[in-house]
VEXLO-531231 format. One line per field, with one value per residue (C-alpha): residue in one letter; y, z, x negated. Coordinates in Angstrom, 3 decimals, padded with zeros to 6 digits. Each point is the difference from the previous one (the first is absolute). Example, Ala and Ser with C-alpha at 12.3 -4.5 7.8 and 13.67 -1.06 7.14 Angstrom:
<pts>
aa: (A S)
v: (-004.500 003.440)
w: (007.800 -000.660)
u: (-012.300 -001.370)
</pts>
This chain:
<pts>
aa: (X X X X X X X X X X X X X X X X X X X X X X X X X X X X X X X X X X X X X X X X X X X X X X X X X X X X X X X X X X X X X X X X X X X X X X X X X X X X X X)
v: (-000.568 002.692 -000.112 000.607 000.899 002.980 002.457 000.607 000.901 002.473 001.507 000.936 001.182 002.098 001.421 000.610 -002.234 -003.207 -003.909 000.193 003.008 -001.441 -002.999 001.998 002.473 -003.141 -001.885 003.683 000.234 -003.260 -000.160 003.848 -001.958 -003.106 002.492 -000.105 -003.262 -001.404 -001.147 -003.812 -003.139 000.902 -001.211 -001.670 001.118 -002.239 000.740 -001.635 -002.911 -000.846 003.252 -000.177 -002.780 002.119 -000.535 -000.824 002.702 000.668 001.916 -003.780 -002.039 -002.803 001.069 -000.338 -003.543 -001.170 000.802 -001.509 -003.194 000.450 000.361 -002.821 -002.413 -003.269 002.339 -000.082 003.532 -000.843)
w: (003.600 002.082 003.530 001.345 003.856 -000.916 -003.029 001.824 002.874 -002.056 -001.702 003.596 000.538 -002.289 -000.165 003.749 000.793 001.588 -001.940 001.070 -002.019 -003.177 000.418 -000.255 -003.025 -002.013 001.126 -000.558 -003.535 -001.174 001.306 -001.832 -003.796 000.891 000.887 -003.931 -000.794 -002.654 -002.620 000.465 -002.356 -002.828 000.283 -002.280 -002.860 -000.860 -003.106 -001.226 001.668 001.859 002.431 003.698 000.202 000.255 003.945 001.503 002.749 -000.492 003.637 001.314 000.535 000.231 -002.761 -002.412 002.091 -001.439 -003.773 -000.181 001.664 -002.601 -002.508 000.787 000.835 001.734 003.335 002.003 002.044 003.918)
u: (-031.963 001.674 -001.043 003.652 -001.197 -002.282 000.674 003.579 -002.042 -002.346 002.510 002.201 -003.667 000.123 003.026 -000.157 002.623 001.258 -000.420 003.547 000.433 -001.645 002.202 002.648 -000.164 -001.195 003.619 001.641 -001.879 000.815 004.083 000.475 -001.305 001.952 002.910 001.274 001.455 -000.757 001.918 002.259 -000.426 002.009 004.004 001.031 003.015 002.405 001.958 002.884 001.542 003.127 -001.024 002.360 003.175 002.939 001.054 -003.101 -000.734 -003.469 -000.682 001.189 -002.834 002.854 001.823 -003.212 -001.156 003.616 000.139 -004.014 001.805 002.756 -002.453 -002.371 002.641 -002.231 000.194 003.389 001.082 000.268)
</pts>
Protein backbone atom coordinates (compact mmCIF):
# COMPACT_ATOMS: atom_id res chain seq x y z
CA UNK A 1 0.00 0.00 0.00
CA UNK A 2 0.97 3.54 -0.94
CA UNK A 3 1.69 5.63 2.01
CA UNK A 4 -0.24 8.75 0.58
CA UNK A 5 1.35 11.42 3.31
CA UNK A 6 5.06 10.82 2.43
CA UNK A 7 6.36 9.91 -1.20
CA UNK A 8 4.50 13.35 -2.28
CA UNK A 9 6.61 14.86 0.27
CA UNK A 10 9.96 13.15 -1.07
CA UNK A 11 9.37 13.78 -4.34
CA UNK A 12 8.72 17.99 -3.67
CA UNK A 13 12.05 17.03 -1.91
CA UNK A 14 13.47 16.25 -4.56
CA UNK A 15 12.52 18.26 -7.06
CA UNK A 16 13.20 21.25 -4.83
CA UNK A 17 9.81 22.25 -4.60
CA UNK A 18 6.63 22.74 -2.60
CA UNK A 19 3.92 19.43 -1.63
CA UNK A 20 1.75 22.12 -2.98
CA UNK A 21 3.65 22.08 -6.09
CA UNK A 22 3.57 18.25 -6.53
CA UNK A 23 -0.12 18.42 -5.93
CA UNK A 24 -0.39 20.41 -8.58
CA UNK A 25 1.47 19.09 -11.75
CA UNK A 26 -0.15 15.65 -10.80
CA UNK A 27 -3.92 17.55 -11.09
CA UNK A 28 -2.27 19.50 -14.25
CA UNK A 29 -0.96 15.98 -15.66
CA UNK A 30 -3.97 14.15 -15.20
CA UNK A 31 -6.76 17.14 -16.51
CA UNK A 32 -4.25 17.61 -19.96
CA UNK A 33 -4.97 13.27 -20.73
CA UNK A 34 -8.56 13.63 -19.62
CA UNK A 35 -8.59 16.82 -21.92
CA UNK A 36 -9.64 14.46 -25.15
CA UNK A 37 -13.07 13.24 -24.79
CA UNK A 38 -13.70 10.27 -25.40
CA UNK A 39 -15.91 8.79 -27.59
CA UNK A 40 -20.24 8.69 -26.56
CA UNK A 41 -22.38 5.39 -26.26
CA UNK A 42 -23.13 4.66 -29.69
CA UNK A 43 -26.68 6.39 -31.09
CA UNK A 44 -28.68 4.50 -32.30
CA UNK A 45 -29.93 4.35 -36.41
CA UNK A 46 -33.23 3.98 -37.15
CA UNK A 47 -34.06 2.95 -40.65
CA UNK A 48 -37.24 2.81 -42.20
CA UNK A 49 -40.38 3.63 -40.45
CA UNK A 50 -43.03 6.26 -40.52
CA UNK A 51 -39.85 8.93 -40.03
CA UNK A 52 -41.43 12.84 -38.81
CA UNK A 53 -45.61 13.44 -38.99
CA UNK A 54 -45.96 16.01 -41.53
CA UNK A 55 -46.94 19.29 -39.24
CA UNK A 56 -45.45 18.51 -36.13
CA UNK A 57 -42.86 21.34 -35.30
CA UNK A 58 -40.08 19.48 -34.06
CA UNK A 59 -38.08 22.68 -32.28
CA UNK A 60 -41.65 22.69 -30.13
CA UNK A 61 -41.29 20.80 -27.17
CA UNK A 62 -45.27 21.25 -27.14
CA UNK A 63 -45.76 20.54 -30.51
CA UNK A 64 -43.96 16.95 -30.16
CA UNK A 65 -45.78 16.46 -26.32
CA UNK A 66 -49.10 16.72 -28.66
CA UNK A 67 -48.71 14.29 -31.63
CA UNK A 68 -47.18 11.48 -28.76
CA UNK A 69 -50.71 12.31 -27.02
CA UNK A 70 -52.28 11.94 -30.47
CA UNK A 71 -50.47 8.96 -30.96
CA UNK A 72 -50.98 7.17 -27.68
CA UNK A 73 -54.51 8.13 -27.35
CA UNK A 74 -55.43 6.93 -23.30
CA UNK A 75 -53.70 10.52 -22.41
CA UNK A 76 -55.95 13.71 -22.92
CA UNK A 77 -53.96 17.28 -23.99
CA UNK A 78 -54.65 20.01 -21.13
Amino acid sequence: MIDFSKRPRRIAQQRGITLGGVIEEALRRDLADRSTPSPGPPVPIFRGGSGLKPGVDVSSTRAIFDALIVKFSKYQVP
